[in-house]
LUMTIKE-342225 format. One record per residue: x, y, z of N, C-alpha, C in turn. Coordinates in steps of 0.1 Angstrom, whole numbers, padded with zeros to 4 digits, always signed. Example, Ala and Ser with C-alpha at 12.3 -4.5 7.8 and 13.67 -1.06 7.14 Angstrom:
! LUMTIKE-342225
+0132-0057+0078+0123-0045+0078+0132-0033+0078 +0128-0022+0071+0137-0011+0071+0129+0000+0079 
//
This chain:
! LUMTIKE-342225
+0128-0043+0100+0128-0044+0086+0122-0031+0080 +0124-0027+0067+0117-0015+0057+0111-0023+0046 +0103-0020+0044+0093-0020+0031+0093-0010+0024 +0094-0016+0009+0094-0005-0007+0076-0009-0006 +0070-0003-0011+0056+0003-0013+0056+0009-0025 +0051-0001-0036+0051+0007-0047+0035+0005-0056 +0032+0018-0060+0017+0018-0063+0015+0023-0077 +0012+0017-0089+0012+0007-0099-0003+0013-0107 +0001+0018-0121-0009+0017-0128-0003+0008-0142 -0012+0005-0151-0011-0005-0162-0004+0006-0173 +0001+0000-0181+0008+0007-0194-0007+0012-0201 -0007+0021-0209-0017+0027-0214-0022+0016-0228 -0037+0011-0227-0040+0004-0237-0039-0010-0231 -0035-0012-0219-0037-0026-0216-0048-0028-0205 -0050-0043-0212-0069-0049-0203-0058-0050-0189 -0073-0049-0178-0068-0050-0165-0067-0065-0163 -0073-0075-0169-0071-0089-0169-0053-0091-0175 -0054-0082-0185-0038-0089-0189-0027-0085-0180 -0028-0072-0178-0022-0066-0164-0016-0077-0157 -0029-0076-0148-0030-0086-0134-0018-0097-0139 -0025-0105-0148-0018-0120-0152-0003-0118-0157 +0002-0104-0165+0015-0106-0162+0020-0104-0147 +0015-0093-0142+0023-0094-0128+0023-0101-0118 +0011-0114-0117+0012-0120-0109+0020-0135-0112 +0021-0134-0131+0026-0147-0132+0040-0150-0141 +0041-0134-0144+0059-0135-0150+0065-0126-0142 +0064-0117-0135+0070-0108-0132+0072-0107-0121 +0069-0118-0110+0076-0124-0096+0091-0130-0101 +0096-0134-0114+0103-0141-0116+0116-0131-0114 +0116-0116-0117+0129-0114-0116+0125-0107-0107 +0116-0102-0098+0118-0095-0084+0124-0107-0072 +0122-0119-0075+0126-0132-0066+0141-0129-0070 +0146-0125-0079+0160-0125-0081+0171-0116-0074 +0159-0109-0067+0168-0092-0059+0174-0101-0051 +0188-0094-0049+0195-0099-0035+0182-0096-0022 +0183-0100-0013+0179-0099+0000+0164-0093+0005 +0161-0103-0008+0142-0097-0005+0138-0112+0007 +0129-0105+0015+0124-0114+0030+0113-0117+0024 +0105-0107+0021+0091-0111+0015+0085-0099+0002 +0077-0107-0003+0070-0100-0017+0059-0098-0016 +0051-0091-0014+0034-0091-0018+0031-0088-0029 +0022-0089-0037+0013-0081-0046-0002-0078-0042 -0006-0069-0045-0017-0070-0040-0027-0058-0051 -0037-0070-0058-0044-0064-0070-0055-0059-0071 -0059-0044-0072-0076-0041-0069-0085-0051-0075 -0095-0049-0069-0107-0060-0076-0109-0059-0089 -0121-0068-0095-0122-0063-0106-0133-0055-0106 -0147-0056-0095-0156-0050-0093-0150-0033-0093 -0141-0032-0084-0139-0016-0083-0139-0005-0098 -0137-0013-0110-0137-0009-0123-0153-0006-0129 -0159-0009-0122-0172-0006-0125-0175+0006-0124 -0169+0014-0114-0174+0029-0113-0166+0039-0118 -0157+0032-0127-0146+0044-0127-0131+0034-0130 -0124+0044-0130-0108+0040-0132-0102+0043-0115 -0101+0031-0111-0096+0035-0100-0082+0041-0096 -0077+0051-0086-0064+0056-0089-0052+0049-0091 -0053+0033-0083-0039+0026-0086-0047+0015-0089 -0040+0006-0101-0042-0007-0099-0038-0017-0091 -0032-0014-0081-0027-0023-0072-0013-0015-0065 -0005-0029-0055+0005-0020-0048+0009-0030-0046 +0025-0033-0045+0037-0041-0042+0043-0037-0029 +0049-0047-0024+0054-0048-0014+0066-0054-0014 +0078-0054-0009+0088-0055-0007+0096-0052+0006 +0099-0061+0018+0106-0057+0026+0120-0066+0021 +0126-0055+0032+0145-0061+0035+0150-0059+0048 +0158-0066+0051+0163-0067+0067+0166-0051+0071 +0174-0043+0062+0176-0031+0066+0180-0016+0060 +0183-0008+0062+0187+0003+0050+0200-0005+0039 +0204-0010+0043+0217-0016+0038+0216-0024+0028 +0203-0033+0035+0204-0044+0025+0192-0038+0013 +0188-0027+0016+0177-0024+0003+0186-0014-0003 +0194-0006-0001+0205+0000-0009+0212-0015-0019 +0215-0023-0015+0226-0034-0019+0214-0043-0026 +0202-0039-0027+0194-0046-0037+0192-0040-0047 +0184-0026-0047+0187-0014-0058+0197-0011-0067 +0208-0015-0058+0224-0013-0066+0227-0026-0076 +0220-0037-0072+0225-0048-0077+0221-0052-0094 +0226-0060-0100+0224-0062-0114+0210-0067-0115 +0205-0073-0106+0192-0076-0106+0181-0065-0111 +0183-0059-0101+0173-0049-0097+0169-0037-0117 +0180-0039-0126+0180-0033-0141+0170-0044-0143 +0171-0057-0147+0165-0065-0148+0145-0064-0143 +0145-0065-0134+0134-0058-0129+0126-0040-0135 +0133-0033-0134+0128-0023-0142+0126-0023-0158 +0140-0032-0163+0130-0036-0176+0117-0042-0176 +0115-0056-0174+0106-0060-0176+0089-0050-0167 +0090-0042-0156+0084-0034-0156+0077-0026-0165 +0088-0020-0179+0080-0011-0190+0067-0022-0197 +0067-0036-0196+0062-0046-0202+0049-0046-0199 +0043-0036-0184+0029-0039-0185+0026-0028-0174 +0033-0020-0168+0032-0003-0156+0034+0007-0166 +0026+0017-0163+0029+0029-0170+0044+0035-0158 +0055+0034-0161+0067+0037-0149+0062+0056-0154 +0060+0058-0159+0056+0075-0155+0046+0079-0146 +0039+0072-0145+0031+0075-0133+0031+0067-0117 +0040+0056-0116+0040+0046-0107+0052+0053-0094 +0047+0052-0085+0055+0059-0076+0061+0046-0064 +0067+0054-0053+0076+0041-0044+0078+0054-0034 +0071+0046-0023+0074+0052-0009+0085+0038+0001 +0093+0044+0007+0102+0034+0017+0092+0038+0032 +0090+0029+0036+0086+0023+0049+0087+0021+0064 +0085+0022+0068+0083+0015+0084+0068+0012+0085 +0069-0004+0092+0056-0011+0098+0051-0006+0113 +0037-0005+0114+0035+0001+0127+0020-0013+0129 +0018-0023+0134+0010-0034+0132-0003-0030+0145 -0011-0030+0141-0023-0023+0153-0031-0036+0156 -0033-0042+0144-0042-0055+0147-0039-0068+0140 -0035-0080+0145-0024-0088+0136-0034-0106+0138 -0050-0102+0138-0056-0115+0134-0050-0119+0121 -0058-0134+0116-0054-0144+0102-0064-0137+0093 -0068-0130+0081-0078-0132+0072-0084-0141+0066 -0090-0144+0069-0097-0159+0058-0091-0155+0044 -0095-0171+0037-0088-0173+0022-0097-0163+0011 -0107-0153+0015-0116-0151+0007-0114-0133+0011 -0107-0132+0014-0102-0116+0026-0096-0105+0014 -0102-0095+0018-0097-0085+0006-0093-0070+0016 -0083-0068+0012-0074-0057+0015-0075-0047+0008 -0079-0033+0021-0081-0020+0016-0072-0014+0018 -0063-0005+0011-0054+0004+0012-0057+0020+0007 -0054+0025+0021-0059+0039+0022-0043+0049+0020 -0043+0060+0008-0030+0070+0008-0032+0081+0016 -0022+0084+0024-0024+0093+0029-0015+0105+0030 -0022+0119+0026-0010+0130+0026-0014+0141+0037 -0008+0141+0046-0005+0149+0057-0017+0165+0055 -0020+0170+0065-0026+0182+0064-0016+0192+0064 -0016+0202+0056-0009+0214+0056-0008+0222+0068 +0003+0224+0072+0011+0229+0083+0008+0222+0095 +0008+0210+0091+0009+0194+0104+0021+0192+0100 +0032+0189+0110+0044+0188+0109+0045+0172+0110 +0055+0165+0103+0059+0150+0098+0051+0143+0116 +0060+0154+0125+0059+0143+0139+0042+0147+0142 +0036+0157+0143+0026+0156+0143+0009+0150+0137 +0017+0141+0126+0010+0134+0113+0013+0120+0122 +0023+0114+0121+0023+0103+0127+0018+0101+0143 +0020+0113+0150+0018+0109+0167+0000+0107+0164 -0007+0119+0157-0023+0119+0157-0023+0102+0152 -0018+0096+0136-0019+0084+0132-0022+0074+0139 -0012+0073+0147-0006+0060+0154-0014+0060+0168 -0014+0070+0174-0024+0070+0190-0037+0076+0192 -0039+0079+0178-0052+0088+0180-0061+0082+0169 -0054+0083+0155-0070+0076+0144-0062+0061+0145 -0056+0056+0144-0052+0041+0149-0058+0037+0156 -0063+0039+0172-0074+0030+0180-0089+0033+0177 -0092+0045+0166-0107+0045+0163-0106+0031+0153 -0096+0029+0140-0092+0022+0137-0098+0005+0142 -0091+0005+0147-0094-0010+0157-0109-0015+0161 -0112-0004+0165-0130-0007+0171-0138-0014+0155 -0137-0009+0144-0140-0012+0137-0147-0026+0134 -0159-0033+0132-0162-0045+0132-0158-0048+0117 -0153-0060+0123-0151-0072+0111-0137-0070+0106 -0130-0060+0113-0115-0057+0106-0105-0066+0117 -0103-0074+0106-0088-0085+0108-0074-0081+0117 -0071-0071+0105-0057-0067+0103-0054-0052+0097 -0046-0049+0110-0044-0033+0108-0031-0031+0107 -0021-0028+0094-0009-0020+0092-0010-0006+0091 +0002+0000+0101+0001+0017+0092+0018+0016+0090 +0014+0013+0072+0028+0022+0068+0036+0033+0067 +0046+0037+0074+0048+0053+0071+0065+0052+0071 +0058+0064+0061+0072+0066+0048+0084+0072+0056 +0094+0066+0055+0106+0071+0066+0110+0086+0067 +0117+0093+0075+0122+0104+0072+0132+0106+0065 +0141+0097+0064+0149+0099+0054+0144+0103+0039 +0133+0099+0038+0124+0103+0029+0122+0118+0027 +0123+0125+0034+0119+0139+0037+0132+0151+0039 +0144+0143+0034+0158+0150+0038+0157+0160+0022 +0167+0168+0024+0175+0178+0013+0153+0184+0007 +0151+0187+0008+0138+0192+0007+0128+0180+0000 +0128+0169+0000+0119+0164-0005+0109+0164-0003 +0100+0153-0013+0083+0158-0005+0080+0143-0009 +0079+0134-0006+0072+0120-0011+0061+0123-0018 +0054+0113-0023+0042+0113-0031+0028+0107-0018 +0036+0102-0006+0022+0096+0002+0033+0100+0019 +0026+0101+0027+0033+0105+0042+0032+0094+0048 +0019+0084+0039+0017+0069+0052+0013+0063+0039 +0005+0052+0039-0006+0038+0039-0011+0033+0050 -0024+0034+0053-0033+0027+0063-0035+0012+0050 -0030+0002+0056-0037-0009+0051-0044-0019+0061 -0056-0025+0057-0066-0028+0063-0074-0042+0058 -0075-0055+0066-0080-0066+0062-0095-0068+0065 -0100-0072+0055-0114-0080+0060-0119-0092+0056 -0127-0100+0061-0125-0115+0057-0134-0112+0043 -0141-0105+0037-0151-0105+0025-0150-0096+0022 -0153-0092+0006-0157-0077+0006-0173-0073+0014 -0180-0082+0012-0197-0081+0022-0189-0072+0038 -0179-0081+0046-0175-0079+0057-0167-0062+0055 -0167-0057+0044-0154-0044+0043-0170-0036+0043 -0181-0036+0032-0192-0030+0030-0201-0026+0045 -0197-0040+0052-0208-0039+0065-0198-0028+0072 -0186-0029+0075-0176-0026+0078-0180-0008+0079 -0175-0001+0065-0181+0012+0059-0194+0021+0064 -0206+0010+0069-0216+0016+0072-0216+0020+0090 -0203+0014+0091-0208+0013+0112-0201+0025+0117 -0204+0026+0127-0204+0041+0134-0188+0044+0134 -0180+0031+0136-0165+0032+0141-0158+0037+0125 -0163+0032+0113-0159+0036+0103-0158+0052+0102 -0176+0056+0106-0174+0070+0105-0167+0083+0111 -0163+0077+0128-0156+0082+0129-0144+0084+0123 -0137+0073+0119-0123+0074+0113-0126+0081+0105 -0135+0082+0096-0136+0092+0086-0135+0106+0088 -0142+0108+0102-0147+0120+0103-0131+0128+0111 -0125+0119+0117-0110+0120+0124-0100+0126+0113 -0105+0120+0097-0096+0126+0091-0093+0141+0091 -0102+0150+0092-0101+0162+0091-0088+0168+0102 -0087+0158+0114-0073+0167+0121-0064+0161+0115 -0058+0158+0106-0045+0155+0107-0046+0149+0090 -0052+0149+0081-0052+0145+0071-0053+0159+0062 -0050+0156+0042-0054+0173+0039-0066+0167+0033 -0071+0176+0034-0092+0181+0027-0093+0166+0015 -0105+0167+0015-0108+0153+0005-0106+0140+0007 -0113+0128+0006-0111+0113+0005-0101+0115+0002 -0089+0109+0008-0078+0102+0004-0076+0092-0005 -0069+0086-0019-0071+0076-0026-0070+0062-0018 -0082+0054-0019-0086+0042-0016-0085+0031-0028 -0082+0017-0026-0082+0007-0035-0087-0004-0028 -0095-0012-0030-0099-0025-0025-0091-0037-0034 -0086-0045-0022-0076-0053-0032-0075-0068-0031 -0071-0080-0038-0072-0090-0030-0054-0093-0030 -0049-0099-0018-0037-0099-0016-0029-0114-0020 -0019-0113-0027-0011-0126-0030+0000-0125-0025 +0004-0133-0017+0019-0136-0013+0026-0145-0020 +0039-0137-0028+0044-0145-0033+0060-0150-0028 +0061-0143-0020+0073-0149-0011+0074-0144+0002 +0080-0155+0013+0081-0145+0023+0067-0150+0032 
//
């Protein structure tokens, strides 16, 4: 399957409460309407993370489809206008971007009902080539990854190559997404040695700086 990956800020002037509540409670209605969606996520930063700041996304969507085909034949479809309208209703669409996908699953425990999901952007280090971003990702900071205490569930999203054709440049090269049964369990998480290394790993194969992070809690709305 591929996954749309789309990472979401609010229209300018709207509460992060109203936000949320439109998108988790009107606006499943016409994404359920795309031809050949398998599953939907949403998944909405906390509300704590607002405390320090404006965090970079309010959240991130999820969307897989059986195949290139059938997510072309969903985009194309009458549905899918439908959907972009009601989008201007509560996303700033000037700033909201969409990476296409492949799943790469490293750690596939249950999260408890109380489990909040971190999602890490990631943009390649300058003159790391596409194959050399993914091979370090996937076999190298992927099992520091794992050691990790208290971590559930490990996805690494990464943005296809077709992505990268006629000179493009995506806006993200991956998504590390990351489960923990608490935010307590994500905090304890942060302080332990396996954390640090992954942090400290970023420097081969990531570019310079924290990469944008969102702590989130996750809703399945289909799928």
């Amino acid at each position: 399957m591929v996954k749309v990956l789309t990472f979401l800020k609010r229209k300018p002037g709207m509460a992060v409460e109203e936000f949320q509540e439109y998108w988790l409670r009107r606006h499943p209605a016409v994404v359920t309407r795309l031809p050949g969606v398998r599953r939907y996520v949403q998944s909405h930063t906390l509300a704590s993370a607002y405390r320090k700041g404006e965090p970079p996304w309010d959240g991130i969507a999820e969307v897989w489809a059986e195949d290139t085909d059938a997510l072309r034949a969903m985009t194309r479809s009458p549905e899918h206008a439908g959907v972009q309208a009601d989008e201007a209703n509560f996303i700033d669409r000037a700033t909201m971007g969409v990476i296409i996908t492949e799943e790469h699953v490293l750690a596939d425990g249950a999260p408890g009902p109380d489990a909040v999901k971190g999602v890490e952007f990631l943009t390649r280090r300058s003159g790391t080539s596409l194959d050399e971003f993914q091979q370090h990702w996937r076999a190298r900071h992927g099992p520091i990854l794992t050691t990790i205490p208290g971590l559930c569930r490990c996805v690494l999203s990464a943005t296809r190559r077709s992505a990268y054709t006629a000179g493009h440049a995506p806006a993200y090269d991956g998504v590390t997404l990351m489960w923990f049964d608490s935010a307590d369990a994500l905090r304890v998480a942060a302080g332990s040695a396996a954390y640090g290394e992954a942090v400290a790993d970023r420097a081969h194969f990531l570019a310079p700086g924290a990469p944008p992070f969102i702590v989130t809690r996750e809703h399945v709305i289909t799928g």
